[in-house]
N, C-alpha and C positions, 0 to 999 in steps of 0.2 A: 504494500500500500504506500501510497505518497505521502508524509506526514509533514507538516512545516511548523513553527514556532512561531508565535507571534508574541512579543517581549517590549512593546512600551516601560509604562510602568502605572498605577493605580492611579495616579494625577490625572491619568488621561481617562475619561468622562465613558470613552464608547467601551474602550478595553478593560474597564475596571465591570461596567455593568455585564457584559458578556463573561468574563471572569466568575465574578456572583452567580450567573447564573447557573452555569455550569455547578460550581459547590453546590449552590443552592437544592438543584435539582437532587444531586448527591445528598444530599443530608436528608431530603424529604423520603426520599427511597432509602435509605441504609439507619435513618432515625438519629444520627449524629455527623459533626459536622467535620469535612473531610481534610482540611485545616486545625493546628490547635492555633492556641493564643500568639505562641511564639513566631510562630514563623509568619503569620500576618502581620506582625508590626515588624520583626525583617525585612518584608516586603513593601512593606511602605512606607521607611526607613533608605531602604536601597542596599540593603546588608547582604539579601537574596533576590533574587532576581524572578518575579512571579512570570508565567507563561501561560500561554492558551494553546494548545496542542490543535491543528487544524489538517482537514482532513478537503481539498478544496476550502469553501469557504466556511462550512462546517465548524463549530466548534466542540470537537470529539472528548477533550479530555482538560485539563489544568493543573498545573506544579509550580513550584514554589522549588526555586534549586541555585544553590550554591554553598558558598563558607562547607565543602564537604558534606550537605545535607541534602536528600532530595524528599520531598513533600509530591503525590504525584495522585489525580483523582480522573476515572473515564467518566463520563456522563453515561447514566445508567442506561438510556438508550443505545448506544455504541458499545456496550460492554460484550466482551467472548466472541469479538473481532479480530484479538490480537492487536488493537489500540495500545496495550499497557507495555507490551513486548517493544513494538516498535518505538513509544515514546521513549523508552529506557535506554535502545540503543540510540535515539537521537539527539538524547539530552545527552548522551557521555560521550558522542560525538566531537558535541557544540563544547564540550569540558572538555576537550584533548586525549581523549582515552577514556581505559577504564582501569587505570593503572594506581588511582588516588584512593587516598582512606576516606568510606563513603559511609555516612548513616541516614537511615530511614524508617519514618513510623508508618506501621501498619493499624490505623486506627481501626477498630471491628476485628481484626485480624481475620479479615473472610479468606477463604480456601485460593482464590484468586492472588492475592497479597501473597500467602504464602510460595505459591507458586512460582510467583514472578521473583523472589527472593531466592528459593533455589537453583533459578535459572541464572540467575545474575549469579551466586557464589555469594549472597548474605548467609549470613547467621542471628538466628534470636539471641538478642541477648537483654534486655530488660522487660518483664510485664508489667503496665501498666494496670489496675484496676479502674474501674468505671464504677462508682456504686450512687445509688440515690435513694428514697424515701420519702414517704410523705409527710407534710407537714399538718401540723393540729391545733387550734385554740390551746391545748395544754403543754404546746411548745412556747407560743405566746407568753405562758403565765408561770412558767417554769423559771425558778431561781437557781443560779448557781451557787454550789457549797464551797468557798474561797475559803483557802488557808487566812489563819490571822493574820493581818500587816499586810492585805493584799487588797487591793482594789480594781475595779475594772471601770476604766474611760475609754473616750475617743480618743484618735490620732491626730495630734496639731501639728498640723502641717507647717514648714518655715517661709517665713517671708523675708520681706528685705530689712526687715529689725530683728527677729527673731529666728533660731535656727530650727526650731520644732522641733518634731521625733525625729528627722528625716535620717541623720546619721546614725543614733542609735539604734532605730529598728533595722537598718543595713546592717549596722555591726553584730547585732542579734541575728539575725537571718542567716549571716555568713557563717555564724558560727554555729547554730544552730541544723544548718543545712552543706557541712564543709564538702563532706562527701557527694554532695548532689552535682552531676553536669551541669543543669542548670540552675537549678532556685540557689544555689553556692554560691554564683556569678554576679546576683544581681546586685547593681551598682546603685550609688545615687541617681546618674542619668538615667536610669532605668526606670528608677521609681519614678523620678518625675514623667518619664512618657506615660507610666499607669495612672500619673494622678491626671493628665490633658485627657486618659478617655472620658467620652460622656457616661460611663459607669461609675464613673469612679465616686465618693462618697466619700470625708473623712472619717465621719462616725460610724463605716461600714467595718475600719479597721479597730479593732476592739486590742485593747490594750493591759496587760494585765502587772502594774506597777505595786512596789512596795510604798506603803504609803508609810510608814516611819512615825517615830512616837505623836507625831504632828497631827496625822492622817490628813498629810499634804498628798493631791494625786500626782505628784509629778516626779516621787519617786525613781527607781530603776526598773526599767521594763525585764519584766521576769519572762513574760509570754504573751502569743497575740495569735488573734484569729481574726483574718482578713476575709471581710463575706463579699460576692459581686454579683449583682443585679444587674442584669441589660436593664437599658430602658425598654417600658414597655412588656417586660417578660413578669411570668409569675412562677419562673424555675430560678431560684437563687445557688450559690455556688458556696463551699466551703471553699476558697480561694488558693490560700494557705494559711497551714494553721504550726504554729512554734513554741516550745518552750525551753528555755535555758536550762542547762545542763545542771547548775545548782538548785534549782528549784523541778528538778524529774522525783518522781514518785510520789509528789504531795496531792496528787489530783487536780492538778492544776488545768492539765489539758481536757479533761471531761468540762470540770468547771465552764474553760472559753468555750468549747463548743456547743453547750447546753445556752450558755450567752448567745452566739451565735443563730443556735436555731430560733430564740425567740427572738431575737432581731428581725430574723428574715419573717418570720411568720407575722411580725409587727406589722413590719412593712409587705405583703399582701402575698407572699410568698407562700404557693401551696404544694410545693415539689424542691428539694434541697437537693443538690448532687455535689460529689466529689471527685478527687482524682490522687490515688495512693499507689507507689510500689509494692507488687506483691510481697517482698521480700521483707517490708516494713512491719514484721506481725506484729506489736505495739500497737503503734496506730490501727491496724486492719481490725486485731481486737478490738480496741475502741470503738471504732466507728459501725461494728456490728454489734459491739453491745448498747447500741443506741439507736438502733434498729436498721442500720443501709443492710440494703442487698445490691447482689451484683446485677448491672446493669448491661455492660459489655465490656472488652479486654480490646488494648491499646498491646501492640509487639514495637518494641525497637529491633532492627536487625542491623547491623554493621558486615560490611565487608572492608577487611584489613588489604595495603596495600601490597601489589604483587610485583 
């Protein structure tokens, strides 16, 4: 088949809507979306390079590829054509080979994905979990049981007099998530492009500081549960959720999460979802002892260079 690339980039008005659409179409068929968070703001960013796979004028397929990642989705009409096959080898083309250290998620991990992964020389190497649950009036009304000296606030943001949480919940994060590829990484600049989306909320980041003989809240942030609501949706997100190593085993992280869920349920939220490593059994505990069930499974596959 004749396959071409079409690579603007999201600024541009036609390429971005036909882009959406394609996902779009994707997520309504497969029930989740075929993109995560990250590699969308790489892409619109300019970090990765998004693509619409075209077949003539057609628009067969969409990826999201570079920095060593490829992100890659057929439009459900077009699928089991042999679309996924040929885009793969034309995206490693357009990349000089296929001689580079490549990573790729299989969101849904459908039998297809896998497929295409063995055919390229991937390997699985991280599961993601997908879990959610629903929400209830007694999420609402639900208290969290906080260790003493502990409080739970909002996130103050910095401005041009004040520095806010910003550096210390980074510091906390980093540390808290050292081992993580990603959520390890994330910087200041980072933060701030999460606080420009239109999701974003201060009081959505829930903060859980030592408040000191004072019961000042501005304490040291011990833990936090970051919750994100699209606009418009009434499926809320466990974001990410953290707690400092000095303060593990107090019940600290039920505590933010049970905050969490009544937040989202405050705010009109009747479906909560998360996104955890299977390998995490801690958290996976937790968050099944608070009722998620699994929803779908996310594969990482890497293929090492040859």
């Amino acid at each position: 088949m004749s396959l071409t690339l079409s690579a603007p980039d999201l600024s541009d008005a036609a390429f971005a809507a036909r882009f959406h659409d394609v996902a779009d179409a994707a997520a309504h068929t497969d029930g989740y979306r075929p993109f995560n968070e990250q590699a969308m703001l790489d892409a619109r960013s300019g970090r990765r390079s998004p693509q619409l796979l075209l077949e003539g004028e057609d628009a067969v397929g969409a990826a999201i590829f570079g920095d060593g990642q490829i992100a890659l989705v057929v439009h459900p009409r077009y699928r089991r054509r042999g679309h996924g096959t040929a885009a793969l080898r034309r995206l490693f083309e357009d990349e000089g080979g296929m001689s580079g250290d490549l990573t790729a998620w299989a969101h849904g991990d459908l039998p297809g994905a896998r497929a295409l992964a063995d055919r390229f020389g991937f390997s699985a190497v991280r599961t993601l979990l997908h879990l959610d649950r629903p929400l209830t009036d007694a999420d609402a009304e639900a208290s969290p049981a906080l260790p003493d000296g502990v409080a739970i606030t909002g996130f103050r943001p910095a401005t041009a007099d004040e520095p806010g949480d910003n550096a210390d919940w980074v510091s906390l994060n980093a540390l808290v998530f050292a081992t993580h590829p990603e959520q390890g990484a994330v910087t200041e600049s980072d933060l701030a492009v999460r606080q420009a989306e239109p999701w974003f909320d201060a009081g959505d980041l829930l903060l859980a500081r030592e408040t000191g003989a004072e019961n000042a809240p501005a304490g040291r942030i011990l833990g936090y549960n970051w919750i994100k609501i699209e606009p418009g949706s009434t499926v809320g997100e466990i974001y990410v959720l953290g707690v400092h190593p000095d303060a593990a085993g107090a019940g600290l992280g039920r505590a933010l999460m049970v905050a969490g869920l009544s937040r989202l349920r405050q705010r009109g939220c009747t479906t909560v979802e998360l996104y955890v490593e299977a390998e995490s059994t801690g958290p996976v505990r937790l968050y099944r002892g608070l009722g998620f069930t699994d929803r779908t499974v996310d594969v990482q596959y890497h293929r090492w260079p040859r």
